[in-house]
KEVO-620066 format. One record per residue: residue in one letter; x, y, z of N, C-alpha, C in turn. Coordinates in steps of 0.1 Angstrom, whole numbers, plus 5000, padded with zeros to 4 digits. Layout:
N
AXYZXYZXYZ
...
This chain:
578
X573229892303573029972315572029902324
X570729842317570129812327570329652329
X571429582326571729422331573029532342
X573829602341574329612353573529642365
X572629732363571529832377570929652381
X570329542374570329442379570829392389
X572329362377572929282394572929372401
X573329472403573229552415572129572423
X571129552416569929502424569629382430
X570229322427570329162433571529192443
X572829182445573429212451573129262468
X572229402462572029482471570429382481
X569729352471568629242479569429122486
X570529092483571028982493571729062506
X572429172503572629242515571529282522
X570429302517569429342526568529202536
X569029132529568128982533568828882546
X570228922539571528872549571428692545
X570828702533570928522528571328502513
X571628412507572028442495571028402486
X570628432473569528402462569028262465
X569928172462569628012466568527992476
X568828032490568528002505567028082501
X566728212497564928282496564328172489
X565128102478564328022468564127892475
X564927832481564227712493563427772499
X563227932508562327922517561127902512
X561428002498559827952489559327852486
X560127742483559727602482559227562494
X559827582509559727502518557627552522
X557727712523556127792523555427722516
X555827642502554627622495554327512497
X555027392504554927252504553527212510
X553027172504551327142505551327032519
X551926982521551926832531552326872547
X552126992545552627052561551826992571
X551926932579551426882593550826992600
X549426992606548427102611549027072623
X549127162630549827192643551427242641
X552027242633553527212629553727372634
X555127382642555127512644555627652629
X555127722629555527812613557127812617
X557827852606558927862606559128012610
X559628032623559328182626560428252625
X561828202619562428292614562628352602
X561328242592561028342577560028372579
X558628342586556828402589557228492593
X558428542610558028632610558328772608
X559628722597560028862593559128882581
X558128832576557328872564556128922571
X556328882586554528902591553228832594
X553628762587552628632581552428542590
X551428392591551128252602551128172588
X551528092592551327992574550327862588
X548827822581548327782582548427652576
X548627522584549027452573547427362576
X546227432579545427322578544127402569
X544827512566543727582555543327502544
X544327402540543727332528542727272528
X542427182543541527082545539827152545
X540427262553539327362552538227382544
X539227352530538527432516538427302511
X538427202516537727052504539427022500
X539026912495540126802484540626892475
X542026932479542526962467543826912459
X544026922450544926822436546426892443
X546926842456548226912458549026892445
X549426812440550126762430550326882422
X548726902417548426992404548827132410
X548527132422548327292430549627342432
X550527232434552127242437553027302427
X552327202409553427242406552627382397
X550727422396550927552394551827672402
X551427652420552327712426553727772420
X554727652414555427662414556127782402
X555127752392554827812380554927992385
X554027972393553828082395555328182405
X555428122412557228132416557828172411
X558028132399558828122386558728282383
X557528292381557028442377557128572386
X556928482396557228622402558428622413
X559328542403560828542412561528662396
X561028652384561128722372560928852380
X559628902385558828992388559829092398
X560429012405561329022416562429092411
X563028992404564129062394564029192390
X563129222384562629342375562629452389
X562029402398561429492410563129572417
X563729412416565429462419565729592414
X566229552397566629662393566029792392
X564529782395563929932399564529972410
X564729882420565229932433566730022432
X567529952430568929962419568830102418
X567530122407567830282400566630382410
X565830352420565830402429566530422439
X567630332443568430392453569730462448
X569530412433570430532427570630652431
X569030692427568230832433568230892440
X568930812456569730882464568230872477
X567730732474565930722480567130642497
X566830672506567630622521566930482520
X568130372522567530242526566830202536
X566230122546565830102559566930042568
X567230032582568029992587567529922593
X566529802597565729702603565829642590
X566729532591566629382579565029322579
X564229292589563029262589562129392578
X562229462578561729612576561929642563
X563029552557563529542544562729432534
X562329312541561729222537560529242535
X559729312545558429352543558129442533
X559229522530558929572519559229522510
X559729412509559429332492558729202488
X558329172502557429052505556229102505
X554928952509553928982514553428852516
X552928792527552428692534551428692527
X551328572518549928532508548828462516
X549528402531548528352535547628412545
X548228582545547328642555546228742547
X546628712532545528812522544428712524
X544828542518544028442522543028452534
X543628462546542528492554541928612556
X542128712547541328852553540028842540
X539128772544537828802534538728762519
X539228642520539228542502539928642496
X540928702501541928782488541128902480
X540228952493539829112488540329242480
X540429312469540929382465541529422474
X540929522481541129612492542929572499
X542829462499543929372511545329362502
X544529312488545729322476546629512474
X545529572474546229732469547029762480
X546929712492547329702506548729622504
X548529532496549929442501550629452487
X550329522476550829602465551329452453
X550229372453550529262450550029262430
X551029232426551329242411550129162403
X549829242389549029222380549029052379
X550528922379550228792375549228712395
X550028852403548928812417547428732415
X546728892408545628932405544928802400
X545828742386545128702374544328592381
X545928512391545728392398544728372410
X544328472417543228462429541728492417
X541628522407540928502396540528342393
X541228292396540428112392539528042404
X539527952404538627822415538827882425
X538027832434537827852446539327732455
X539227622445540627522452541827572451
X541927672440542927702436543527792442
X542327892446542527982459543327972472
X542327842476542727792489544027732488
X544427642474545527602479546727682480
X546727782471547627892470547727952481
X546427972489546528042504547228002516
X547527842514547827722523549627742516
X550327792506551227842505551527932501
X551728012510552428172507553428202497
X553328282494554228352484555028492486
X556228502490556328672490556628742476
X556028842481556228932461556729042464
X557129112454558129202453557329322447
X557229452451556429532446557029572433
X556329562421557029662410557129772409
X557729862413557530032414558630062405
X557730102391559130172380559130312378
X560030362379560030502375559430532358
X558530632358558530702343559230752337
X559230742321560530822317559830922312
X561131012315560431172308559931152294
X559231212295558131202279558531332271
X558831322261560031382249558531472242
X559231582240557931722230558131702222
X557131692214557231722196558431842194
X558831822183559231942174559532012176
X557831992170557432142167556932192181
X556832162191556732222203558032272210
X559332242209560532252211560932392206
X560432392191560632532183560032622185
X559032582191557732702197558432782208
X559232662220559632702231560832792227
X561432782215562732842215562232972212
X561432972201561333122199560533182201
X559533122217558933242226560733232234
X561333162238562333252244562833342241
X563133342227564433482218563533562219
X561633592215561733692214561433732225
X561433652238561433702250562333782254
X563833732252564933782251565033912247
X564933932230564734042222563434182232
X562234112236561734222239561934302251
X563134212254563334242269564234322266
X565434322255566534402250565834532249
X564834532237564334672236563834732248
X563134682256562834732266563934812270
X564634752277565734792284566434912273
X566534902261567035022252566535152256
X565035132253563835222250564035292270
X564335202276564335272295565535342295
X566535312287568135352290568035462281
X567235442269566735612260566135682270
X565635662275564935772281565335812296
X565935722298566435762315567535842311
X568235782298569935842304569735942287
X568935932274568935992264568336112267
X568436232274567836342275568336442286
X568436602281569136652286568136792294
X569036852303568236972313568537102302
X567437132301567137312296566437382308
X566937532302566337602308565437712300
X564237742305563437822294562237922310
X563138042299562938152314562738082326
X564138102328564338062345563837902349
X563037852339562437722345563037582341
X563737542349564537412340563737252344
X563837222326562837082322563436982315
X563136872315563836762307563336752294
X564336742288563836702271564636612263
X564436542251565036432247566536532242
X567236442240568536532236569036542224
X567836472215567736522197566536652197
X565736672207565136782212565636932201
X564536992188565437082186564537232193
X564537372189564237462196562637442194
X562737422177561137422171560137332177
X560637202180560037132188559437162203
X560737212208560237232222558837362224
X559237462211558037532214556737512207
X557137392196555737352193555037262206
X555537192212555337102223554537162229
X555237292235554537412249553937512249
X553137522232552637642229553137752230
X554837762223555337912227555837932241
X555437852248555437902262554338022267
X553338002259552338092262552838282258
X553738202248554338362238553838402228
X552938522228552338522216552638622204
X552738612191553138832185552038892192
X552539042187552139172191550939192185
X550139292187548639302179549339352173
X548039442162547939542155546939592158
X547439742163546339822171545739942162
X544740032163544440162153545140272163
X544540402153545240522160544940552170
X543740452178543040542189543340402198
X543940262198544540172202543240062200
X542640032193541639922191542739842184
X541939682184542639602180542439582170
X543039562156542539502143542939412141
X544039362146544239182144545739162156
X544839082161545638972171547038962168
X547238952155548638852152549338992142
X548939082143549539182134550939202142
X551439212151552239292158553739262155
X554539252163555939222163556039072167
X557038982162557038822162557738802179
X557238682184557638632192559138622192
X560038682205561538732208561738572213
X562938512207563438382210564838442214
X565638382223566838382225567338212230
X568438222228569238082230570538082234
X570738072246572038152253572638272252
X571638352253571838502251571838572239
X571438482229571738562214570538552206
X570138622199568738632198569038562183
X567238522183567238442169566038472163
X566038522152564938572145564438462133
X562938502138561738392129562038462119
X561438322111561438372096560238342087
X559138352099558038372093556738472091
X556338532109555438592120556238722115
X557738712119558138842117558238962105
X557838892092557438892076556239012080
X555338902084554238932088553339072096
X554339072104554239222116554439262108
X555739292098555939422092555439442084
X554639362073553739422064552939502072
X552039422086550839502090551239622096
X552439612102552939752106552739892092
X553439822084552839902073551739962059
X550539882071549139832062549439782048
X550039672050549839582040548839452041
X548539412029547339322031548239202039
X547639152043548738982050547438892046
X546438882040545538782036544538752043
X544738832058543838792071544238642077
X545338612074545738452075546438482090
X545438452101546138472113546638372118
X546438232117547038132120548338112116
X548538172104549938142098551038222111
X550738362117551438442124552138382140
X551138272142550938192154552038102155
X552038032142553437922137554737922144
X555337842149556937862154557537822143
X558437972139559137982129559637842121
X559937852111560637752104562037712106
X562237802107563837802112564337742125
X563437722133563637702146563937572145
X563037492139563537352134564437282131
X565837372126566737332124567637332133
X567437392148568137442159567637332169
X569137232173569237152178569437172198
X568537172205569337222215570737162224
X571237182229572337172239572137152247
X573237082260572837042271573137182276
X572237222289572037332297571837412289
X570837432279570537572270569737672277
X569937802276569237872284568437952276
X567237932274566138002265565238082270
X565038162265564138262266563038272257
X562038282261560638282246559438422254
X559838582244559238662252557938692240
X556538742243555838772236555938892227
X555738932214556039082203555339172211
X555939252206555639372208554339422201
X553239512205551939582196552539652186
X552039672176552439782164551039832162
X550939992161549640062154550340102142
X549240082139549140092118550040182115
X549840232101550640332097549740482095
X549840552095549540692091549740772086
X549240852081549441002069549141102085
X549941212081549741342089549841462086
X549041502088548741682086549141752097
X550441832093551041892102551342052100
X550942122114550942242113551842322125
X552442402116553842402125553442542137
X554142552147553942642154555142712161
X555342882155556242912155557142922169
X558242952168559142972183559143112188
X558843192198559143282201560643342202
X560843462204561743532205561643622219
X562943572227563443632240564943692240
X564343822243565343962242565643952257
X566543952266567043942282567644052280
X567144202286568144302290568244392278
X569444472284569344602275571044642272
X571444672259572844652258573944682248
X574544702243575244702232575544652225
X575944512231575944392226574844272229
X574644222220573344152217574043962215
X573343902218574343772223573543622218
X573443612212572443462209572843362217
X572143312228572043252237571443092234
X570343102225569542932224568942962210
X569242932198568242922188566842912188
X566242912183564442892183564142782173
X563342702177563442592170561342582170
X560942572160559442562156558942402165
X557842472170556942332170555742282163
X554942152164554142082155553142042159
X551942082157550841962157550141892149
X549941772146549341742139548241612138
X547341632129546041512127546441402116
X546441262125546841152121545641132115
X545641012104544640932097545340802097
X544540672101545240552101545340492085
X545940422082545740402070544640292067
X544940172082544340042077542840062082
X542640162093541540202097540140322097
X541240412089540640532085540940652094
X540940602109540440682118541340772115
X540440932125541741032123541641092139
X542441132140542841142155543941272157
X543441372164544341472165545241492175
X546641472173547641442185548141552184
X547641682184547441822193549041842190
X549941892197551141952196552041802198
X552541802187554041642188554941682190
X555341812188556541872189556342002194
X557142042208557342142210557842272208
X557342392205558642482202559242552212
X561242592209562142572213562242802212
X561942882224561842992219563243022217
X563743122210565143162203565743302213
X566543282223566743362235567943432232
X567743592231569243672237569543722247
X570443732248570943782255571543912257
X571344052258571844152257572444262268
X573744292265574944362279575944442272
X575944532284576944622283578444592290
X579144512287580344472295580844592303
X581044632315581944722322582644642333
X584144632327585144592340585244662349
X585444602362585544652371587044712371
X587144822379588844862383589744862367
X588444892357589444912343588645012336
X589245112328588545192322588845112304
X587945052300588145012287587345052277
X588045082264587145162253587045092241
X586245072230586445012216586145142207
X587045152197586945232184586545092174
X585445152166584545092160584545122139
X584845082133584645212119583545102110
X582945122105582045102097581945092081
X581545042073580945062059582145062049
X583145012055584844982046584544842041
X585844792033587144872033586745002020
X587445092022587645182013589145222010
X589245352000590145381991591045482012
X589945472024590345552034590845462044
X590545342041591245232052592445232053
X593045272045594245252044594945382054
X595145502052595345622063594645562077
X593345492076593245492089594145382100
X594045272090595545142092596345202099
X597045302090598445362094598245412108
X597045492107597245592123597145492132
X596145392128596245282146597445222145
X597945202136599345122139600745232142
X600345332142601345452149601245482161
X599745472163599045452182599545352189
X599545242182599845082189597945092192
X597245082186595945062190595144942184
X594044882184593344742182591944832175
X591444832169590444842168589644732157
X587944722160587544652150586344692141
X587144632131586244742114584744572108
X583644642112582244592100582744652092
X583044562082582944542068581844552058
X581644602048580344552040581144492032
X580644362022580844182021581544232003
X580544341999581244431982582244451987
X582444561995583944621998585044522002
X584944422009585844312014586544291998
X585244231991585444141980586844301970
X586044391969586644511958588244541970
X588044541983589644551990590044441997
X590244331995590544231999592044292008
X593444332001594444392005594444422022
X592744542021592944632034592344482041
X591744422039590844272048592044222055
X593344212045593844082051595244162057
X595244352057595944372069595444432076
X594344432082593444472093593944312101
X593544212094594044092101595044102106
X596044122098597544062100597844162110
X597544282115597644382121596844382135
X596744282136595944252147594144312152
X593844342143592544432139591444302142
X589944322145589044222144588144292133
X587944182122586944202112585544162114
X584544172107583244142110582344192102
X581044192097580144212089579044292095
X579044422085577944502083577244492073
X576444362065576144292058577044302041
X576044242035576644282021576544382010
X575344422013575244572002574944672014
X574744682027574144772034572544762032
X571844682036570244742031569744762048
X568144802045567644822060567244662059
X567744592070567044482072565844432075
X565544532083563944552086562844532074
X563544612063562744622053562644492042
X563144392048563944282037562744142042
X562344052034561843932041562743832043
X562143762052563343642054564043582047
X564043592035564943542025565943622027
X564943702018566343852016567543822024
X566843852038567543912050568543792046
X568043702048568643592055570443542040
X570043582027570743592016571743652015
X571543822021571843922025573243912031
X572943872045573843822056574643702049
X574243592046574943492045576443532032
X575443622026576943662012577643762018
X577143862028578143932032579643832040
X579243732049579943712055580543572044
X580443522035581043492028582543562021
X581843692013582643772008583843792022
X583743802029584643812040585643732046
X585343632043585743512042586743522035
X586543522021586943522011588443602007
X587943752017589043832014589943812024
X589843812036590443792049590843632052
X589943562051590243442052589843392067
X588743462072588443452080586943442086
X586243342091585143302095584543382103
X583743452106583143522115581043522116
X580643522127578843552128578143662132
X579543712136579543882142578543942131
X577744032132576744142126576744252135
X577044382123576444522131575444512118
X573944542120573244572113573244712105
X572944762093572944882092571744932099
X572245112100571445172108570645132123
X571544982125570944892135569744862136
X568944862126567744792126567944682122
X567344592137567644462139567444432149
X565244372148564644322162564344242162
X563044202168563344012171562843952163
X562244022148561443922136562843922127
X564144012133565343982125566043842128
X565543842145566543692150565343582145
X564543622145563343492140564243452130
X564343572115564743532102566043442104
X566643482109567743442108568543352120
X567543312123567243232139568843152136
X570243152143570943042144571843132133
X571643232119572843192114574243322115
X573543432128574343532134574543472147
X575743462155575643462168575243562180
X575843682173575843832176575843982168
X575044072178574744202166575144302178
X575844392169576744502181576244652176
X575944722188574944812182576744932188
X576445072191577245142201576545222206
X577645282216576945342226577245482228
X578045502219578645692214579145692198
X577845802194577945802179578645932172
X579745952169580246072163579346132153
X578646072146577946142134578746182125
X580046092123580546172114580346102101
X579346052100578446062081577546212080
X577446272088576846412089578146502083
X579346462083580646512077580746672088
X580446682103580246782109581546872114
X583046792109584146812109585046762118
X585946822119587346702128587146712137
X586546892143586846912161585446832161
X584246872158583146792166583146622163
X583846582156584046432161584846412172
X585846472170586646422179586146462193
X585346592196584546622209583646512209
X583046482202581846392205582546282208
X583746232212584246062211584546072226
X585446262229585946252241584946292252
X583746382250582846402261582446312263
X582146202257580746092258581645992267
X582845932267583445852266583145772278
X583245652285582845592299583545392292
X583545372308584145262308583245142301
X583945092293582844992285582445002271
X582445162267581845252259582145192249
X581645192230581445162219581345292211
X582745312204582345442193582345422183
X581645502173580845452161581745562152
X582645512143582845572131582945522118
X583345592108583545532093584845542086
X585145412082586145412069585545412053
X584245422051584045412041582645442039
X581945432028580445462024580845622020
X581545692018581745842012582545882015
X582746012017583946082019584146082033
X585746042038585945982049587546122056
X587546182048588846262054589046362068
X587546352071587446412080587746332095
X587246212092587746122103588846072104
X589846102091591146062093591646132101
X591346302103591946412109591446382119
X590346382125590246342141590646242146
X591146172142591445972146592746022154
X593546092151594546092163594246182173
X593746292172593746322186592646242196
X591346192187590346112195591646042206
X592545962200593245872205594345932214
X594946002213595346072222594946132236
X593846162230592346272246592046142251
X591846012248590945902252592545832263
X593645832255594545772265594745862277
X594745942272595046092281593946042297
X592646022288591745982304591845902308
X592745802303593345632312592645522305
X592045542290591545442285592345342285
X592145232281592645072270591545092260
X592045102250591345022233591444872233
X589944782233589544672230589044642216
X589144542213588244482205586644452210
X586244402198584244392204584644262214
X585544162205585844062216586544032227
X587444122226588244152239587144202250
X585944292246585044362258584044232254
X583544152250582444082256582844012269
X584743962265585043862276585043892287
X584944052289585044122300584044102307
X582644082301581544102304581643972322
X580944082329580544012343582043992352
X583144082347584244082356584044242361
């Protein structure tokens, strides 16, 4: 490679010179020839493209010198730096390789690879200064280094030289420096990879929630428990535990912090343990920290992209309590005046009572907790208007006389309705179930007959319930209807039996025929008294009844006669207020 860049460095120096190798090496000879005649003109077509005056009487100048010897060191030296030259070529070669621009002045070309020896000679005897200036080579140097003759004679023949200018060769790294370079690159590489992982995690790995109304970024392995361990709950805390009079006994006693997660609620499974023991003074260890905890369970709850969360604070709980309670009875309201008596609203007791806390002691009197509900009648005399309507009423059956009296109202075409006592139903079941079938209305004048007045709330209340059983029983028919005996039956009766009569039917014209006064004065007493609305009081049973069999038809006869209708008790209540 580098005997080609050569010639081509030679080549290219004869194109630059416009002479061929031969013809520079005569000029050189001709410059050094020691015997030049002083006055002789320089040869100015090689002086002066180098620049140079070739002095040809410098020699004499400098004393006797050995031309001979001086000639053929000269020439020696030629030799060397026509070598020098060479070398200088092929640097040129691989500098204009390099793409370095040639000059376009042939003169301009010479100068730069020449140098007129005999003008260093006259600037101050071959001064460094003049040398670094005319770029003249280390075998230059050696030679302006000897005698003073040797100087001059060399001065008295020029020499042109060739600058050596060699390029450096890149200087090659260890190794182990090579290896160093590679793998700061990879892991330059590598940390740049993570990098960029770890930015694309977190720019593009993480999704929008929402948590009450407020929407925030979070990673997107983000689970519920995390996010509310992160945010303190959201500033959600449980419920206290308060005393009976609302003091606080512990912060964390209360109801657990309310989580929801797209609408569906999710219960802890730790805080909420917790509230309910203290709800119901249990020890919890005083361990308040533990209540504060985001559930355990939350942890396993991964959220979603767009999750909509909710995190609401518990609710307060006051302790538990014992109560002493003292009831307070319901009044009784009678409305009006009537024959018929009407249960309107049951009576229902009210309560007050003194709490004691359990976990606190305290006791605290919360006065009335329950109101009482008073037990209201209602009592009326139904009279239709533009109707004259009557009820026949018989009492204290069935007996061995129900039966005659059956017959006469079913000869009349009449309705009447028979109080039963709940023995007799049970002993005539027969007469019960055709009083029914006969279109008759049944009903209870208790079960043995007693004064109710005289009976205590049990009694009473035992009393009534078997009669209208037994009635049941025989008829098959349900009824709450009550005519009280002897009609005692006032408001410590509706107290007793608050709810389990609807109604108690007194009348309003009494034959007196348990006085056994005979046919005509019953039957006068049904027809003088008689008025629209009216209630007559007779008997099928409790004794001897024959006397009222005999009056039963004309009563009914004298009563149509005056333009009556016979009702039932329920036929005239409905009448009531027309």
């Amino acid at each position: 490679m580098r005997g080609k860049m050569s010639r081509k460095g030679k080549s290219r120096k004869r194109r630059k010179s416009g002479k061929p190798a031969a013809a520079n090496n005569a000029d050189i000879q001709r410059n050094a020839e020691p015997n030049s005649v002083p006055g002789d003109k320089p040869d100015t077509k090689h002086g002066a493209s180098h620049g140079g005056v070739v002095d040809n009487g410098s020699a004499e100048r400098h004393g006797d010198v050995d031309t001979d010897q001086n000639h053929a060191d000269k020439t020696d030296t030629c030799h060397n730096e026509e070598a020098s030259v060479h070398d200088n070529d092929q640097l040129d070669a691989d500098t204009d390789d390099e793409g370095i621009p040639e000059p376009h002045d042939e003169g301009v070309k010479e100068s730069n690879n020449k140098v007129d020896i005999d003008t260093v000679s006259k600037t101050n005897g071959g001064a460094h200064s003049d040398d670094e200036k005319a770029g003249i080579t280390d075998g230059a140097k050696t030679e302006k280094a000897g005698d003073s003759a040797e100087q001059n004679a060399a001065s008295a023949a020029p020499v042109i030289e060739e600058l050596n200018i060699k390029t450096a060769k890149p200087h090659k790294l260890p190794k182990w420096a090579r290896i160093s370079i590679i793998v700061a690159v990879v892991l330059a590489v590598v940390l740049a990879a993570v990098g960029v992982g770890v930015w694309s995690y977190e720019r593009w790995g993480r999704i929008t929630v929402s948590v009450n109304g407020v929407e925030q970024q979070v990673h997107s392995e983000t689970t519920l428990g995390e996010l509310m361990r992160n945010n303190d709950n959201f500033e959600a805390k449980p419920g206290r535990l308060l005393s009976l009079s609302g003091k606080v006994l512990k912060e964390t006693g209360g109801k657990p912090v309310v989580y929801t997660l797209n609408g569906q609620k999710i219960k802890g499974d730790s805080s909420a343990d917790k509230s309910d023991n203290a709800a119901a003074g249990e020890d919890e260890n005083d361990d308040e920290a533990d209540a504060t905890e985001v559930p355990a369970n939350l942890e396993s709850i991964k959220l979603p992209a767009n999750a909509k969360i909710t995190v609401k604070s518990g609710k307060d709980v006051t302790e538990k309590h014992t109560a002493k309670r003292t009831m307070i009875p319901f009044n009784v309201v009678i409305n009006g005046h009537g024959v018929i008596q009407k249960l309107r609203q049951v009576g229902k007791e009210g309560a007050s009572e003194i709490w004691t806390g359990q976990t606190s002691g305290e006791k605290v009197d919360k006065n009335v907790v329950e109101k009482p509900q008073d037990l209201i009648v209602d009592t009326f005399s139904p009279k239709p208007a533009n109707r004259k309507v009557i009820a026949l009423t018989f009492d204290d059956g069935p007996s061995q006389y129900s039966g005659p009296i059956l017959d006469i109202l079913k000869q009349e075409g009449v309705k009447a309705t028979f109080f039963d006592i709940g023995t007799g139903a049970a002993a005539y079941p027969q007469f019960e179930q055709r009083m029914v079938a006969e279109g008759h209305q049944v009903a209870s004048h208790s079960n043995t007959h007693p004064d109710m007045k005289k009976l205590n709330p049990d009694q009473l209340r035992a009393d009534i319930t078997q009669g209208f059983a037994n009635i049941k029983a025989a008829s098959g028919v349900s009824t709450k209807m009550l005519r009280a005996p002897y009609g005692n039956f006032g408001a410590d009766q509706w107290r007793y039996t608050n709810g389990l009569i609807d109604s108690n039917v007194i009348w309003t014209i009494d034959t007196k025929d348990w006085k056994m006064p005979g046919a005509p004065a019953i039957s006068n007493a049904a027809l003088s008294k008689a008025y629209n609305g009216a209630v007559i009081l007779m008997h099928d049973g409790g004794g001897d009844r024959t006397e009222d069999i005999a009056a039963l038809p004309g009563i009914i006869d004298g009563l149509k006669a005056q333009g009556y209708e016979f009702v039932t008790i329920d036929q005239l209540m409905a009448m009531n207020g027309q």
